[in-house]
C-alpha positions in Angstrom: 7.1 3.4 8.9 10.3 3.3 10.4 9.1 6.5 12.9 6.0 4.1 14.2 8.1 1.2 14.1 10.7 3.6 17.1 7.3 4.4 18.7 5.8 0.9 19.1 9.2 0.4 20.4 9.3 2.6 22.8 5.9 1.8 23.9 6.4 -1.3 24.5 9.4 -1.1 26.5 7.8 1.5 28.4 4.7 0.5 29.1 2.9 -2.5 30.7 -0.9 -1.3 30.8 -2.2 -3.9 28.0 -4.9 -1.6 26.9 -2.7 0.9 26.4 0.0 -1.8 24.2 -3.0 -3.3 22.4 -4.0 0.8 21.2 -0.1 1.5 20.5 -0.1 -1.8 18.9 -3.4 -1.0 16.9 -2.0 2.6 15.7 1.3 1.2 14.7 -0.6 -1.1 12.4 -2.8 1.6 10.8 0.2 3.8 10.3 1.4 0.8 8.2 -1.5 0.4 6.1 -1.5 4.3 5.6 1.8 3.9 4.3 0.9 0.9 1.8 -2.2 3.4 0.9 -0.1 6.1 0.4 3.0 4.3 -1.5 0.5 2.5 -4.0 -1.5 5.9 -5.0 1.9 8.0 -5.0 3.2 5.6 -7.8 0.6 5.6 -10.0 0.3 9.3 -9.5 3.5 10.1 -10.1 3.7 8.0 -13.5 0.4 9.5 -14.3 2.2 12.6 -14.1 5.2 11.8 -15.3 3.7 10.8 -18.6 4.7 7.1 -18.2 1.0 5.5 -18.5 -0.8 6.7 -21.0 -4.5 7.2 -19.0 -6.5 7.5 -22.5 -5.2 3.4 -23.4 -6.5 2.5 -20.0 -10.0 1.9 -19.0 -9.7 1.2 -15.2 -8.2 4.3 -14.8 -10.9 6.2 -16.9 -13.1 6.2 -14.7 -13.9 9.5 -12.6 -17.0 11.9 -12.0 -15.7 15.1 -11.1 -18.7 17.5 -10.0 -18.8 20.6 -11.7 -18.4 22.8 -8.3 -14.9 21.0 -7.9 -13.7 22.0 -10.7 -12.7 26.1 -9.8 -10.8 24.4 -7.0 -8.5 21.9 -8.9 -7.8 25.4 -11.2 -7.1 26.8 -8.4 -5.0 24.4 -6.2 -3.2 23.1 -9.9 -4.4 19.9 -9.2 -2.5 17.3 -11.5 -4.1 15.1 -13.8 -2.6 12.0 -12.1 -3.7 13.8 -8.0 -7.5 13.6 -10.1 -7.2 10.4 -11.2 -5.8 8.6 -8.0 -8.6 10.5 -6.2 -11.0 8.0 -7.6 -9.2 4.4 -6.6 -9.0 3.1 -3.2 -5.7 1.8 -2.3 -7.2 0.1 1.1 -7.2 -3.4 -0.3 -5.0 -6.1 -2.4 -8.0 -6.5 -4.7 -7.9 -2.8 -6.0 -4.4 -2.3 -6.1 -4.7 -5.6 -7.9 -7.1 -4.4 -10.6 -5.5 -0.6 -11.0 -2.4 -2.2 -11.2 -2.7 -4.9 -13.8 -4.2 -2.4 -16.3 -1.5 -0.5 -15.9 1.0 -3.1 -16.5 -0.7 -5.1 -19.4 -0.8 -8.1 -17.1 -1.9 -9.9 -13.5 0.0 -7.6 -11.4 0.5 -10.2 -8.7 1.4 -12.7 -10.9 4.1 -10.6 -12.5 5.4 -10.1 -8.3 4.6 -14.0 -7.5 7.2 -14.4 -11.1 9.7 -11.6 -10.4 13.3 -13.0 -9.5 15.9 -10.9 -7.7 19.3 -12.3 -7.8 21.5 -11.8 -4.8 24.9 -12.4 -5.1 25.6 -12.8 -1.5 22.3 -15.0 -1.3 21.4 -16.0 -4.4 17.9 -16.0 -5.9 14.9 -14.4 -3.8 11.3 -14.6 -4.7 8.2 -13.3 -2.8 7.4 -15.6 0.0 4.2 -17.9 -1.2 2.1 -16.4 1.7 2.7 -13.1 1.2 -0.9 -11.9 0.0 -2.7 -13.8 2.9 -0.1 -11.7 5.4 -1.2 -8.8 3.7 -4.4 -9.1 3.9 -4.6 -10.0 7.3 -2.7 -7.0 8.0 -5.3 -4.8 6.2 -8.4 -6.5 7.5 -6.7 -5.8 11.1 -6.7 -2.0 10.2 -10.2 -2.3 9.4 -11.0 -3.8 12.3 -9.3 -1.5 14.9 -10.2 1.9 13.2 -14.0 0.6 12.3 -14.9 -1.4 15.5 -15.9 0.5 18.4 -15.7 -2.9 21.1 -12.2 -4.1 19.3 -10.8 -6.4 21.8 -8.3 -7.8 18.9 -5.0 -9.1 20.8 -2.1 -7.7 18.6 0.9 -9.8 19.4 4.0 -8.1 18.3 5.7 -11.2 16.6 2.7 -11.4 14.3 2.6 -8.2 13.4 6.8 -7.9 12.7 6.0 -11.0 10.9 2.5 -8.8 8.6 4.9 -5.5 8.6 7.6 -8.4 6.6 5.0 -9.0 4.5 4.3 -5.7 3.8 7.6 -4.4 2.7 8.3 -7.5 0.8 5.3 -6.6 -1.0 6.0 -3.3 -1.8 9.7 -4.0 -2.6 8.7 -6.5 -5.1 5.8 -4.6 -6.3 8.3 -1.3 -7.1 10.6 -3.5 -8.7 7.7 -4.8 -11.4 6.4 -0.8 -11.6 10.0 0.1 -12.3 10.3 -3.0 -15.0 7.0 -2.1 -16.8 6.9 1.7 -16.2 10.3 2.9 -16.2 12.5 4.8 -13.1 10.3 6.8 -11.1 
């Protein structure tokens, strides 16, 4: 994130053709949501792996057809169980990660982030902000947009989206520290 974050900096500093802002803009914004995609499945690959969920006590993530003819390839490529496994969820939207996620923890996943506490000495307490989920899903329903929409003539201002990319690391910040509480260290 931080690389398309110095790009869309650049950019815009650089650049003054709105098109060509509104397409930097729009790129910067699916390189986010790639990275939410690729955070979410990475952690519950990599505690699938590391043998910190126990798949066969968990129905949600059961739930995978692999065809016959893919099978010689994951022998050969050494596939891991939890790469098979993370194959078959889509990361691309809160109400998946939602579902995936609250098997795996025993409980309402965003629930447990809307409850989880970090205390700051410097601070004090800090807790998700309340519109969090609405940010984030804005964010991820703009991604759609721009890479599904041929005419997308979506204005990307950049305060709202520093204000969705806030949202999105909040997120995932609190949602690592609830995997880390439930699952273990990863």
């Amino acid at each position: 994130m931080d690389l398309a974050d110095s790009l869309l900096t650049r950019i815009s500093k650089q650049v003054r053709d709105p098109k060509l802002l509104r397409e930097a803009r729009g790129q910067f914004v699916t390189s986010l949501v790639t990275a939410f995609e690729v955070y979410f499945r990475e952690m519950l690959r990599k505690a699938i792996d590391d043998g910190r969920i126990d798949v066969q006590k968990i129905p949600e993530l059961q739930k995978r057809n692999i065809p016959i003819s893919d099978l010689e390839w994951i022998k050969k490529k050494r596939v891991s169980v939890g790469e098979i496994i993370c194959l078959g969820h889509n990361f691309q939207n809160l109400d998946n990660i939602e579902r995936v996620f609250s098997a795996v923890i025993g409980e309402d996943f965003i629930s447990a982030i809307r409850k989880h506490v970090f205390n700051i000495p410097e601070i004090g307490e800090w807790r998700v902000s309340k519109d969090f989920y609405q940010r984030v899903e804005e964010l991820l329903r703009l991604r759609h947009t721009f890479v599904h929409e041929v005419n997308f003539k979506t204005k990307f201002r950049a305060r709202e989206i520093s204000d969705m990319l806030g949202a999105l690391v909040e997120f995932v910040y609190f949602a690592d520290e609830v995997l880390e509480e439930h699952l273990g260290a990863s």
